[in-house]
PDB file of N, CA, C and O in Angstrom:
ATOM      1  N   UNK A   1     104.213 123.089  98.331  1.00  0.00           N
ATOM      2  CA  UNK A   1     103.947 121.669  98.203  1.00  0.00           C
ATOM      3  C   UNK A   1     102.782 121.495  97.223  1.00  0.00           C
ATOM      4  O   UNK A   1     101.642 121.932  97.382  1.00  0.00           O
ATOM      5  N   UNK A   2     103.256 120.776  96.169  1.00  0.00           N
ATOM      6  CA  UNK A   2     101.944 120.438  95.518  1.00  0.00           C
ATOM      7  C   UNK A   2     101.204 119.645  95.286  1.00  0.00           C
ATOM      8  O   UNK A   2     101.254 119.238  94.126  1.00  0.00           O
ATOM      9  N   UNK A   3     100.345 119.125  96.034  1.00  0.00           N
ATOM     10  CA  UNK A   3      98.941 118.051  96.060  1.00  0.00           C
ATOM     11  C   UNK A   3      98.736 117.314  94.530  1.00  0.00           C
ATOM     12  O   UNK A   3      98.046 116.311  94.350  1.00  0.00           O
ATOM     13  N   UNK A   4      99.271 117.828  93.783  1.00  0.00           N
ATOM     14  CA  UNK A   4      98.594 117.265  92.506  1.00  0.00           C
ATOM     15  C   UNK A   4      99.654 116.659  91.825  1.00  0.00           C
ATOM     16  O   UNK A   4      99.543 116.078  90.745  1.00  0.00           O
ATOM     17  N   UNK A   5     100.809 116.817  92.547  1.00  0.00           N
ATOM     18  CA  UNK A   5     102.273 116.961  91.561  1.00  0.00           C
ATOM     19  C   UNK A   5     102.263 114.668  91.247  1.00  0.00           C
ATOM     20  O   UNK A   5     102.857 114.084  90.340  1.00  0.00           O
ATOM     21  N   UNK A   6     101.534 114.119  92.180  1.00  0.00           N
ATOM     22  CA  UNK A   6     101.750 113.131  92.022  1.00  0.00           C
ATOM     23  C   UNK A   6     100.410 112.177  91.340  1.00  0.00           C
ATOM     24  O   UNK A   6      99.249 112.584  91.289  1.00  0.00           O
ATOM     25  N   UNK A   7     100.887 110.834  90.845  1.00  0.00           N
ATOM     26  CA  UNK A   7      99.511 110.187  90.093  1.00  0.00           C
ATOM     27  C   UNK A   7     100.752 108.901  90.400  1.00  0.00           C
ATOM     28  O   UNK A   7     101.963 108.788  90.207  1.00  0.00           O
ATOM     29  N   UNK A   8      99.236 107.736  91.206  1.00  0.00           N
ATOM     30  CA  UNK A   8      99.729 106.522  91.285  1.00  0.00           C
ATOM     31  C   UNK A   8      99.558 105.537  90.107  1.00  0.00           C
ATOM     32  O   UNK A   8      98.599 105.238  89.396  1.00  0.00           O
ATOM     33  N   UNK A   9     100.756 105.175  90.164  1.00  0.00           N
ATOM     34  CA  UNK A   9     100.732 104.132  88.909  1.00  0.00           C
ATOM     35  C   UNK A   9     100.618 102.813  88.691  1.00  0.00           C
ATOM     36  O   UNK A   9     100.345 102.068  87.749  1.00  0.00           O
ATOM     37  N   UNK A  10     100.989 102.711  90.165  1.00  0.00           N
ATOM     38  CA  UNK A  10     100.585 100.622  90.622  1.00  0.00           C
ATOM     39  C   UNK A  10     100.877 100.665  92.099  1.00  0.00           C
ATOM     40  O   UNK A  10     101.756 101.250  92.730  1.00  0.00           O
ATOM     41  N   UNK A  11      99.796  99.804  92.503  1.00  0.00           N
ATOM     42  CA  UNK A  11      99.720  99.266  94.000  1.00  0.00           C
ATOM     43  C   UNK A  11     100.079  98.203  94.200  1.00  0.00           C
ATOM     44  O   UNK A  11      99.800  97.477  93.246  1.00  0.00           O
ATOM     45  N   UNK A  12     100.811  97.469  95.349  1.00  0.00           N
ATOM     46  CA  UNK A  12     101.046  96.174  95.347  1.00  0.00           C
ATOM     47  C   UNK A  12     100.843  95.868  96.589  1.00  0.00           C
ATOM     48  O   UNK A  12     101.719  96.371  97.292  1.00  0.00           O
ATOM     49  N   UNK A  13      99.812  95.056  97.383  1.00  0.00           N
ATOM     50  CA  UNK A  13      99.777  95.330  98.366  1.00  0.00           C
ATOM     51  C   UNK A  13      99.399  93.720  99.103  1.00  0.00           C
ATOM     52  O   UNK A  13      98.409  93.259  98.534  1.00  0.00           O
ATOM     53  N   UNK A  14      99.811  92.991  99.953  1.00  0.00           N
ATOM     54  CA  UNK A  14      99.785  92.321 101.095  1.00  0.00           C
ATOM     55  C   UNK A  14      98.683  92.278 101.586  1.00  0.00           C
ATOM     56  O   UNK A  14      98.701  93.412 102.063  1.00  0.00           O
ATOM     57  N   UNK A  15      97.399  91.757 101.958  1.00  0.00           N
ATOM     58  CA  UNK A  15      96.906  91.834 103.370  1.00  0.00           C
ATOM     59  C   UNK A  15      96.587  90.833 104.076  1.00  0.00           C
ATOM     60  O   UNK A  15      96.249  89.746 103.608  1.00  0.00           O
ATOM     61  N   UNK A  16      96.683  91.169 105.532  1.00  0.00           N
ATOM     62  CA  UNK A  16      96.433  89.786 106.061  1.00  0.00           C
ATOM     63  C   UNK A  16      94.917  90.062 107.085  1.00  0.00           C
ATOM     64  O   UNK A  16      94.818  90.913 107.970  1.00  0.00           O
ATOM     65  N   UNK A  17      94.135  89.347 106.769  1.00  0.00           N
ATOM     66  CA  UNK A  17      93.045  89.687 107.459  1.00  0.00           C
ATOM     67  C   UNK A  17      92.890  88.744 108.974  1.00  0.00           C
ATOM     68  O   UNK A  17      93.417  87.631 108.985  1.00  0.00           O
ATOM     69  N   UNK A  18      92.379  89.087 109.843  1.00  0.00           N
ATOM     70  CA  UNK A  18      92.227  88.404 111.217  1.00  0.00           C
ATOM     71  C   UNK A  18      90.974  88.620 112.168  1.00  0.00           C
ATOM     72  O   UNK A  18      90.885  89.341 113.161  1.00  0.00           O
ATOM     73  N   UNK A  19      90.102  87.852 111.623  1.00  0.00           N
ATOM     74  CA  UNK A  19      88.736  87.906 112.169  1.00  0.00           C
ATOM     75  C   UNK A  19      88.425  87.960 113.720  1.00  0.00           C
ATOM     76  O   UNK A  19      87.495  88.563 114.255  1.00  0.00           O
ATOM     77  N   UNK A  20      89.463  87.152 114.360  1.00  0.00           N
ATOM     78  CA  UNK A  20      89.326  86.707 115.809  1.00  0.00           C
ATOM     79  C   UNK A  20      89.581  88.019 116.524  1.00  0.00           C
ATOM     80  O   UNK A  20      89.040  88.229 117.609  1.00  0.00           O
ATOM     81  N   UNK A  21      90.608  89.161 115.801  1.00  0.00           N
ATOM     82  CA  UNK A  21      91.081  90.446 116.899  1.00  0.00           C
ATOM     83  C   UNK A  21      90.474  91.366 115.753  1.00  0.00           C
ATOM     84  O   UNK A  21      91.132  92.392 115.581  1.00  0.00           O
ATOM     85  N   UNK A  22      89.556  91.246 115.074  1.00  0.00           N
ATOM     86  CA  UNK A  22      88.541  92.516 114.406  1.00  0.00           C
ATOM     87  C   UNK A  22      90.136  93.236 113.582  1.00  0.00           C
ATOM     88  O   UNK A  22      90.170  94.466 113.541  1.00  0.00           O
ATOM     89  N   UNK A  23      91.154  92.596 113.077  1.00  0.00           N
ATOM     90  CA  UNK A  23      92.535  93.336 112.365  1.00  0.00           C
ATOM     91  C   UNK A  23      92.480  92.856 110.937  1.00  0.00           C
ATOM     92  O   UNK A  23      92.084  91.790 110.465  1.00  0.00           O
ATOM     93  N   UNK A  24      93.151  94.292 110.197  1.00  0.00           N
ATOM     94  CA  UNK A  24      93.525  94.007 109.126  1.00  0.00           C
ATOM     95  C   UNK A  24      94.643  94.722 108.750  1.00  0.00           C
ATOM     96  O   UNK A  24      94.622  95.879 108.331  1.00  0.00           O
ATOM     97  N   UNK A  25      95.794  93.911 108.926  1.00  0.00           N
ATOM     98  CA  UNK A  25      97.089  94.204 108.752  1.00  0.00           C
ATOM     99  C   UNK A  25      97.595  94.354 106.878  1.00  0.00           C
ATOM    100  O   UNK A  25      97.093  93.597 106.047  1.00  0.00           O
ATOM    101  N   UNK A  26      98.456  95.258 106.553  1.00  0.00           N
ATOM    102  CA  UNK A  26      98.305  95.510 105.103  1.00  0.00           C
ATOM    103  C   UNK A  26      99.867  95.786 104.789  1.00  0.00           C
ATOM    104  O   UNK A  26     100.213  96.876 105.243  1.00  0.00           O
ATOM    105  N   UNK A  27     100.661  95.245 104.283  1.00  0.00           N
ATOM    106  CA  UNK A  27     102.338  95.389 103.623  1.00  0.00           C
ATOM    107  C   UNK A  27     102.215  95.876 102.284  1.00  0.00           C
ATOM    108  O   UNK A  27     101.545  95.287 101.436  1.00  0.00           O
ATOM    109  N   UNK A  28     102.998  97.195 102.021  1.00  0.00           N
ATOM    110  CA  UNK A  28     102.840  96.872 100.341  1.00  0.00           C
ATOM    111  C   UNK A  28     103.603  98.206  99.530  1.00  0.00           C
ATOM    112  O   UNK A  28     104.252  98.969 100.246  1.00  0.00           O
ATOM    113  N   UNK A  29     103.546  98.426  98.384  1.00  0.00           N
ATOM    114  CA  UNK A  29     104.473  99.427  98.304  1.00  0.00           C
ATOM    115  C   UNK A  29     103.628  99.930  96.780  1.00  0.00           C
ATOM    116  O   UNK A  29     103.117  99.169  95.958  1.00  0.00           O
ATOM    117  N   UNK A  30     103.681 101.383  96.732  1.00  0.00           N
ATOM    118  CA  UNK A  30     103.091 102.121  95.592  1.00  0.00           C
ATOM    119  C   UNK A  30     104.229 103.114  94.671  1.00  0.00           C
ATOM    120  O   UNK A  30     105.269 103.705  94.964  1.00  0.00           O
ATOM    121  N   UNK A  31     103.757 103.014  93.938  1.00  0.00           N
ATOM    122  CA  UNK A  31     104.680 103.594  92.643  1.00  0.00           C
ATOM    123  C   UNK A  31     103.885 104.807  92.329  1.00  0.00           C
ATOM    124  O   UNK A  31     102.691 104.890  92.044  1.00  0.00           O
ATOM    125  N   UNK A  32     105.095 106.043  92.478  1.00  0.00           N
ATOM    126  CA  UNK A  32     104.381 107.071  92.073  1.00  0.00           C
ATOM    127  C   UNK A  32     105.330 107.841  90.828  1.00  0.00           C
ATOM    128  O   UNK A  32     106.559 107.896  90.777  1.00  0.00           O
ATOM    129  N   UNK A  33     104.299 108.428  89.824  1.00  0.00           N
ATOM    130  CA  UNK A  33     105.012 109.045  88.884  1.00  0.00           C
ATOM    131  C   UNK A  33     104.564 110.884  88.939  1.00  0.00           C
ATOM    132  O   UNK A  33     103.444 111.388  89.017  1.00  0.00           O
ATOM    133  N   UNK A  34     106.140 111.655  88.850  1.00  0.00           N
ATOM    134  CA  UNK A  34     105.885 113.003  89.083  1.00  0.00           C
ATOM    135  C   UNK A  34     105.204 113.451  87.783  1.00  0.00           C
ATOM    136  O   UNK A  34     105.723 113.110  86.720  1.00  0.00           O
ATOM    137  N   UNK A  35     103.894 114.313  87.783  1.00  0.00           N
ATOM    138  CA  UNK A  35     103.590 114.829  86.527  1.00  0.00           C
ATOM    139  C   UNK A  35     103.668 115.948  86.771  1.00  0.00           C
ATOM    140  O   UNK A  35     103.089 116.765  86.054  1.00  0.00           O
ATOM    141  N   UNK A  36     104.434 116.349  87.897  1.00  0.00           N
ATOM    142  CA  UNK A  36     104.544 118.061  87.826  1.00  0.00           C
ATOM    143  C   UNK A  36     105.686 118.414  86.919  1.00  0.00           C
ATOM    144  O   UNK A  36     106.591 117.611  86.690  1.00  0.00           O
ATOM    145  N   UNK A  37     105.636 119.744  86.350  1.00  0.00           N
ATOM    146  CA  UNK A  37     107.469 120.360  85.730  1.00  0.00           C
ATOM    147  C   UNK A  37     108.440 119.828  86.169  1.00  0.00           C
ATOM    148  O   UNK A  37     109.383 119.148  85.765  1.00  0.00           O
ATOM    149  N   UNK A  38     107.967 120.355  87.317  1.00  0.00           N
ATOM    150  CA  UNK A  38     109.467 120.449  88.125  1.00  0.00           C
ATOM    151  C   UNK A  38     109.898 119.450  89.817  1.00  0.00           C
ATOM    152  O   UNK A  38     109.033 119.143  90.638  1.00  0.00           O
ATOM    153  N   UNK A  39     111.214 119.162  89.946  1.00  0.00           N
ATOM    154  CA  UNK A  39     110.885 118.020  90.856  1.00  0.00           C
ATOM    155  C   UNK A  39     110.369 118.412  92.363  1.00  0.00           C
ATOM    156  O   UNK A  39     110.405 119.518  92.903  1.00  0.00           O
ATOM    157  N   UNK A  40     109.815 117.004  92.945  1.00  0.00           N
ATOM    158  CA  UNK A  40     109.468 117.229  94.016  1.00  0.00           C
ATOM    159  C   UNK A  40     110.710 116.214  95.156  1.00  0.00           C
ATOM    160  O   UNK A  40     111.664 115.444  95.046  1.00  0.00           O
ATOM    161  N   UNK A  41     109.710 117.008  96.411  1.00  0.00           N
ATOM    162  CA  UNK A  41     111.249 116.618  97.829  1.00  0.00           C
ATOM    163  C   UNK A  41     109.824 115.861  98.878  1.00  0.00           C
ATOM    164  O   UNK A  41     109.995 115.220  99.915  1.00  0.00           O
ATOM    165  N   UNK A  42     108.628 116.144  98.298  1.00  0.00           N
ATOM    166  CA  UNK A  42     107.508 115.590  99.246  1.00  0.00           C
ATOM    167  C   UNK A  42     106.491 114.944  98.539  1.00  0.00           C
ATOM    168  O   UNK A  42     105.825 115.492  97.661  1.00  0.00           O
ATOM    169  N   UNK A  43     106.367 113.828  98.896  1.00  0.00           N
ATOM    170  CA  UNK A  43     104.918 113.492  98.559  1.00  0.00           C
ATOM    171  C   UNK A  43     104.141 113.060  99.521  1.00  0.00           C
ATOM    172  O   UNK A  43     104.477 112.364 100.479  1.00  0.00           O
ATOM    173  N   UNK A  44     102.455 113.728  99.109  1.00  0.00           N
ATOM    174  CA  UNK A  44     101.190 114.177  99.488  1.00  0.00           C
ATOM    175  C   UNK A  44     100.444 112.886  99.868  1.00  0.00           C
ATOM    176  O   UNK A  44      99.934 112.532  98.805  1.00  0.00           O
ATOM    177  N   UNK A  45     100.145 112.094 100.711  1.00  0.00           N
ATOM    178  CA  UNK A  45      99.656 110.786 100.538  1.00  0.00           C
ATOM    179  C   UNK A  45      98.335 111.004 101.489  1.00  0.00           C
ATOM    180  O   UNK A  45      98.403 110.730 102.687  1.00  0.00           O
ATOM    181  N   UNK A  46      96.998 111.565 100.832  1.00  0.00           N
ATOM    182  CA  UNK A  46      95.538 111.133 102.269  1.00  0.00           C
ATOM    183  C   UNK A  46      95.119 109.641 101.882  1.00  0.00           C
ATOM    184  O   UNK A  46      94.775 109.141 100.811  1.00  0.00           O
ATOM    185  N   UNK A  47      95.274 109.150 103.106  1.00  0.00           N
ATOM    186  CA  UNK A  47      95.102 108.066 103.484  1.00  0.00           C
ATOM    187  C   UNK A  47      94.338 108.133 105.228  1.00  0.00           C
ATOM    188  O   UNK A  47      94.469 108.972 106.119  1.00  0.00           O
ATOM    189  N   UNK A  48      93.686 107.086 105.173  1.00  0.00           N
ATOM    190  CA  UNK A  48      92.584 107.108 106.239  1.00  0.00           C
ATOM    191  C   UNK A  48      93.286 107.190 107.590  1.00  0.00           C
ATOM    192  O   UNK A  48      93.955 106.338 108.174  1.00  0.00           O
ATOM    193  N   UNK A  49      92.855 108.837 108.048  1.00  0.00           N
ATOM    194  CA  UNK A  49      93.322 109.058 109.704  1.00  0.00           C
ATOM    195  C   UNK A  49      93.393 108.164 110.829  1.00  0.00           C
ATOM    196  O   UNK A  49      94.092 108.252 111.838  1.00  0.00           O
ATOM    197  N   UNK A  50      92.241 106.960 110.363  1.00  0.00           N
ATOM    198  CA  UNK A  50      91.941 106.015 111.284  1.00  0.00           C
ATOM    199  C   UNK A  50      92.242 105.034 111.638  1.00  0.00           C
ATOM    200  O   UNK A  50      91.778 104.412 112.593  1.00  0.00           O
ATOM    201  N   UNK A  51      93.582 104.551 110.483  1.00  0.00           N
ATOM    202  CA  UNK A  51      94.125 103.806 110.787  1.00  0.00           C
ATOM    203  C   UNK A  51      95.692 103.868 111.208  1.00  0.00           C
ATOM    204  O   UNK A  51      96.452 104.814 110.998  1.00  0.00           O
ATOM    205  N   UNK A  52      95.956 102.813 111.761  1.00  0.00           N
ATOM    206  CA  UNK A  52      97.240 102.820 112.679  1.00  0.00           C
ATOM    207  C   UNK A  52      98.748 102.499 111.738  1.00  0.00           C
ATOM    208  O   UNK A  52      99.118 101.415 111.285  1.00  0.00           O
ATOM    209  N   UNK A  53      99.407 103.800 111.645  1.00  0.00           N
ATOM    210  CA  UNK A  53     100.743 103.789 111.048  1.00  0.00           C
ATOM    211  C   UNK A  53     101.771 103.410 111.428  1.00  0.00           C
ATOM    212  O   UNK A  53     101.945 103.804 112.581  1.00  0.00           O
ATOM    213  N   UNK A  54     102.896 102.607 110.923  1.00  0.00           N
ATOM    214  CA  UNK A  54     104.242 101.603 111.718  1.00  0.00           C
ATOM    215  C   UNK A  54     104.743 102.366 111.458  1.00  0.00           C
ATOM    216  O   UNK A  54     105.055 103.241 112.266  1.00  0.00           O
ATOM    217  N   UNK A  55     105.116 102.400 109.976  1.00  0.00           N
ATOM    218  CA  UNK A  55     106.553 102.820 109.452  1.00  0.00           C
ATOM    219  C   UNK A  55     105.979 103.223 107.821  1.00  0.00           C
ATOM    220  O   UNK A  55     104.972 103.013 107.145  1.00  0.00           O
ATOM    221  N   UNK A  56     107.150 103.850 107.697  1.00  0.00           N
ATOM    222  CA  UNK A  56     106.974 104.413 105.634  1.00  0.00           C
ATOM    223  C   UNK A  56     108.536 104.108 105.335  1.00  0.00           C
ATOM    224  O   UNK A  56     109.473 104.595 105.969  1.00  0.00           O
ATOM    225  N   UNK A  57     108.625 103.307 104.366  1.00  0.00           N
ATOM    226  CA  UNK A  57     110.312 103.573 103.946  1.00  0.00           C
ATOM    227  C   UNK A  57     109.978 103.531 102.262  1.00  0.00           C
ATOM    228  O   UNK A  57     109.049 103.021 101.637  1.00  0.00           O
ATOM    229  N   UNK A  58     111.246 104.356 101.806  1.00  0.00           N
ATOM    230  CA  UNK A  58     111.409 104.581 100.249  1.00  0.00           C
ATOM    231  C   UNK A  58     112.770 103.701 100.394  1.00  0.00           C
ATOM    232  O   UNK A  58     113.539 103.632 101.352  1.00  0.00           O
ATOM    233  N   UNK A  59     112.822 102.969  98.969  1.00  0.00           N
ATOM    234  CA  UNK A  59     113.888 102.518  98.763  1.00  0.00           C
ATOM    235  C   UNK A  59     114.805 101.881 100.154  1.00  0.00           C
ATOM    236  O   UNK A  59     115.989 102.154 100.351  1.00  0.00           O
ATOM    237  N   UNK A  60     113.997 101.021 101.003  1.00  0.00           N
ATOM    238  CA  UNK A  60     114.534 100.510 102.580  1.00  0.00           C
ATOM    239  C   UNK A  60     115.248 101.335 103.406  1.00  0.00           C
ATOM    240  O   UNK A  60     116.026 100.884 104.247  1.00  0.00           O
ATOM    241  N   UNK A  61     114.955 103.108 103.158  1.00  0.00           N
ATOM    242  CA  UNK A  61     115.478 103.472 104.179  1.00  0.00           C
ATOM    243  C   UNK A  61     114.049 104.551 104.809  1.00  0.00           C
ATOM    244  O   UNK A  61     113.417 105.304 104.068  1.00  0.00           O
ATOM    245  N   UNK A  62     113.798 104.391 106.205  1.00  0.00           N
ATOM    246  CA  UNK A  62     112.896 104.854 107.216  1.00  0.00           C
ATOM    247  C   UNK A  62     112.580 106.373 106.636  1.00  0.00           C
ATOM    248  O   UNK A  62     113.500 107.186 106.549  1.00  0.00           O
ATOM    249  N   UNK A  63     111.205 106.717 106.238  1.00  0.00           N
ATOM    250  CA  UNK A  63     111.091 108.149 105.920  1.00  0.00           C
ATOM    251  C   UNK A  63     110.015 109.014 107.183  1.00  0.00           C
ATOM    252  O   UNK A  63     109.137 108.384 107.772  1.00  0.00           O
ATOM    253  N   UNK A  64     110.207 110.141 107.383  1.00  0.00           N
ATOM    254  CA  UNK A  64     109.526 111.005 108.237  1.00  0.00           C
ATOM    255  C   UNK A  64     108.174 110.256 107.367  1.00  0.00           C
ATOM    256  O   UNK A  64     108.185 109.631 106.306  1.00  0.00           O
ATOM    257  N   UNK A  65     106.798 110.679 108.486  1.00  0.00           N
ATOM    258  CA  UNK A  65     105.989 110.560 108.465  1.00  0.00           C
ATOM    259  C   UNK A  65     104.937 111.633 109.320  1.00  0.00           C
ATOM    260  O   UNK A  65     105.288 111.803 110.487  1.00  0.00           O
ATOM    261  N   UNK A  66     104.166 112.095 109.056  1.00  0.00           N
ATOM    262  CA  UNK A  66     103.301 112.847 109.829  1.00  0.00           C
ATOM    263  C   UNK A  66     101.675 112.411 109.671  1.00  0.00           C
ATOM    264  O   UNK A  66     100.964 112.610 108.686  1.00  0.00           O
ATOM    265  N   UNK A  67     101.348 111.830 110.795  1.00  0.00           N
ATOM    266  CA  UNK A  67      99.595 111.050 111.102  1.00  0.00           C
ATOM    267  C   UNK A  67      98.709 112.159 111.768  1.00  0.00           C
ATOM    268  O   UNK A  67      97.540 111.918 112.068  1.00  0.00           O
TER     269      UNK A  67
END
């Protein structure tokens, strides 16, 4: 797996903020371009442990996820 194989190219992202329950809910979808050789079957995403994950889908269909 290679950590580097990816570079984001645009974010588009939703948020809805909610002062009254301390939430900040976030919709949105990122574009990634492969700069490795050769293709990839995974991409590498750190993103903050601390927050709470629904769902991941590519192209509207449900992808594994590991938190």
């Amino acid at each position: 797996m290679d950590r580097e194989a990816f570079s984001i190219t645009r974010y588009d992202l939703n948020a809805e903020i909610e002062p009254e329950q301390q939430r900040l809910g976030v919709r949105g979808k990122i574009t990634l371009r492969n700069d490795s050789s050769s293709a990839q079957k995974n991409a590498v995403l750190q993103i903050s442990s601390s927050l709470s994950w629904h769902s991941i889908k590519a192209q509207d269909k449900q992808l594994q996820f590991v938190a």
